[in-house]
C-alpha positions as CSV (number, residue, x, y, z in Angstrom):
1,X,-1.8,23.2,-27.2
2,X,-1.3,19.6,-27.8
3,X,-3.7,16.8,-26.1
4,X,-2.7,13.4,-26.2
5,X,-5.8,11.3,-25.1
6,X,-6.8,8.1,-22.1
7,X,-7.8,5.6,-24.2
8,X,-11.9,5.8,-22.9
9,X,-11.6,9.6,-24.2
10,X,-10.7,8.3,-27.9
11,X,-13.0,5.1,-27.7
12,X,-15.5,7.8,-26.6
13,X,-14.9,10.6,-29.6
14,X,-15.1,7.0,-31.8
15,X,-18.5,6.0,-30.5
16,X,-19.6,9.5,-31.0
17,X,-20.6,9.8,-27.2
18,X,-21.1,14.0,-26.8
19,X,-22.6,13.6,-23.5
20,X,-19.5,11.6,-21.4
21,X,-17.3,14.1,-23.9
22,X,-18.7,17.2,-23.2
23,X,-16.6,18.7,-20.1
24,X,-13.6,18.7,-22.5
25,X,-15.3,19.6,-25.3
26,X,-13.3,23.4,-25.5
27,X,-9.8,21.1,-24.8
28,X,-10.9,19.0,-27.6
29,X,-11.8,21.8,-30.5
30,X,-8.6,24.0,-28.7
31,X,-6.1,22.0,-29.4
32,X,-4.1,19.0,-31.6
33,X,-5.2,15.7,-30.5
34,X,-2.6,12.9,-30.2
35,X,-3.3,8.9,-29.9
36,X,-0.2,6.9,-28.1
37,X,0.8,3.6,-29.7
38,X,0.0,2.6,-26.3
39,X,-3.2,3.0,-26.2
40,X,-4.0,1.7,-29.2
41,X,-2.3,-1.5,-27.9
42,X,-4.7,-0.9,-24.8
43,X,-7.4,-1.4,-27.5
44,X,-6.2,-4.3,-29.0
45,X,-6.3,-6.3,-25.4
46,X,-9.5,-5.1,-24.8
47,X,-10.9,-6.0,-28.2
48,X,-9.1,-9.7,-27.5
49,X,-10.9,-9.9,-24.3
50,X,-14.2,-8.9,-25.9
51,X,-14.9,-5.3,-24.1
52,X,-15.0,-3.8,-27.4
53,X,-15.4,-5.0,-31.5
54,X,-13.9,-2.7,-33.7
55,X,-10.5,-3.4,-34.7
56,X,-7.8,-0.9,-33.5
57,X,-7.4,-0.2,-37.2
58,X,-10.6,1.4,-37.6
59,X,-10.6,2.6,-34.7
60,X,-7.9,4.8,-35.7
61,X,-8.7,5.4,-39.0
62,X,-12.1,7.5,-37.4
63,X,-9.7,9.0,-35.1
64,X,-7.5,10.4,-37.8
65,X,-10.4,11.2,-40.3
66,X,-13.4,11.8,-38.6
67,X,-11.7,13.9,-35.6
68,X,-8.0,15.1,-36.7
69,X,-6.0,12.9,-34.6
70,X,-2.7,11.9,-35.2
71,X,-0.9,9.1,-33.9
72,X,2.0,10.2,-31.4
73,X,5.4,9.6,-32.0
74,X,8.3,9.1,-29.4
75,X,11.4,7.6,-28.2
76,X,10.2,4.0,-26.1
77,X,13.7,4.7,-24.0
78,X,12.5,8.0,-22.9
79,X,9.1,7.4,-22.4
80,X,10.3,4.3,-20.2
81,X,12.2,6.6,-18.1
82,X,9.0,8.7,-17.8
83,X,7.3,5.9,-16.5
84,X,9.4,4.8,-14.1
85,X,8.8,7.5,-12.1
86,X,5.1,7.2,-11.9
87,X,4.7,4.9,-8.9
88,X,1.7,5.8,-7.9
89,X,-0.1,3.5,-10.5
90,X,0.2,-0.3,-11.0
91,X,-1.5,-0.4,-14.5
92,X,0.9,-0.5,-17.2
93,X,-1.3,1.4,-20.0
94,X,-1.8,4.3,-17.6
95,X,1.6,4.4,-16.5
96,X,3.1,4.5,-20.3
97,X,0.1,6.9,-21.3
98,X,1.0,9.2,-19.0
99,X,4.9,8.7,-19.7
100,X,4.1,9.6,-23.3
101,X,2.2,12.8,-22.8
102,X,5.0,13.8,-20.2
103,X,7.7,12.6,-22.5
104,X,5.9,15.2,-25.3
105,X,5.2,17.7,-23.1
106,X,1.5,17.5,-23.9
107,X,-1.6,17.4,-21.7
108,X,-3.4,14.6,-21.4
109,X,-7.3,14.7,-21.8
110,X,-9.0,11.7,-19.1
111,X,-12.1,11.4,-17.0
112,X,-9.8,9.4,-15.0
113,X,-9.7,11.0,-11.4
114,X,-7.3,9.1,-10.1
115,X,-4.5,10.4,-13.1
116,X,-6.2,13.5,-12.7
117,X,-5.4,13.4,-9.2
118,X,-1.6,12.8,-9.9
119,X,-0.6,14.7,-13.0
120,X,-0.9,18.2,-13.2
121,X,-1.3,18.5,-17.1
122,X,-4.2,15.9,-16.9
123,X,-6.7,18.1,-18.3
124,X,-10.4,17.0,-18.5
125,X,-12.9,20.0,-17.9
């Protein structure tokens, strides 16, 4: 099964953090992992903004080395029209995460209850 990940889950495999991790521990060994271009770009505005210090190129680089991740790939066009159907949320990142993982036919893996709440291949234990 493929997995595309919220942007906390992969700042959270990054930081190492096994205890906010482990209810999707079995999703994470279970399947291939996938990083949007989105949120990476997520990343990079909250490095700018200070809420984290790594840059979004090391971040990935432990994502793809230490952890197997790739980076997902997609058409912007059809992940746009994804995401215009997802009115339920205001924030961009979420909305275009979510388009992505639809767009790919993945699952998504997020603590996030309120995508949780809305998308019925959010996956998170």
């Amino acid at each position: 099964m493929n997995f595309h990940l919220d942007t906390h889950v992969a700042l959270w495999m990054v930081a190492g953090d096994k205890k906010r991790l482990r209810p999707a521990q079995r999703h994470i060994r279970g399947g291939s992992l996938f990083v949007s271009p989105v949120a990476l770009l997520e990343m990079e505005v909250l490095r700018e903004i200070g809420r984290i210090r790594a840059s979004v190129d090391t971040i990935l680089d432990i994502l793809v080395s230490d952890h197997g991740v790739e980076e997902a790939s997609g058409d912007l066009g059809e992940v746009a029209r994804h995401a215009r159907s997802l009115g339920w949320t205001r924030d961009p990142f979420d909305r275009l995460i979510v388009a992505h993982a639809l767009a790919k036919q993945a699952s998504l893996l997020t603590a996030d209850e309120t995508i949780r709440g809305h998308c019925p291949f959010a996956r998170w234990d």
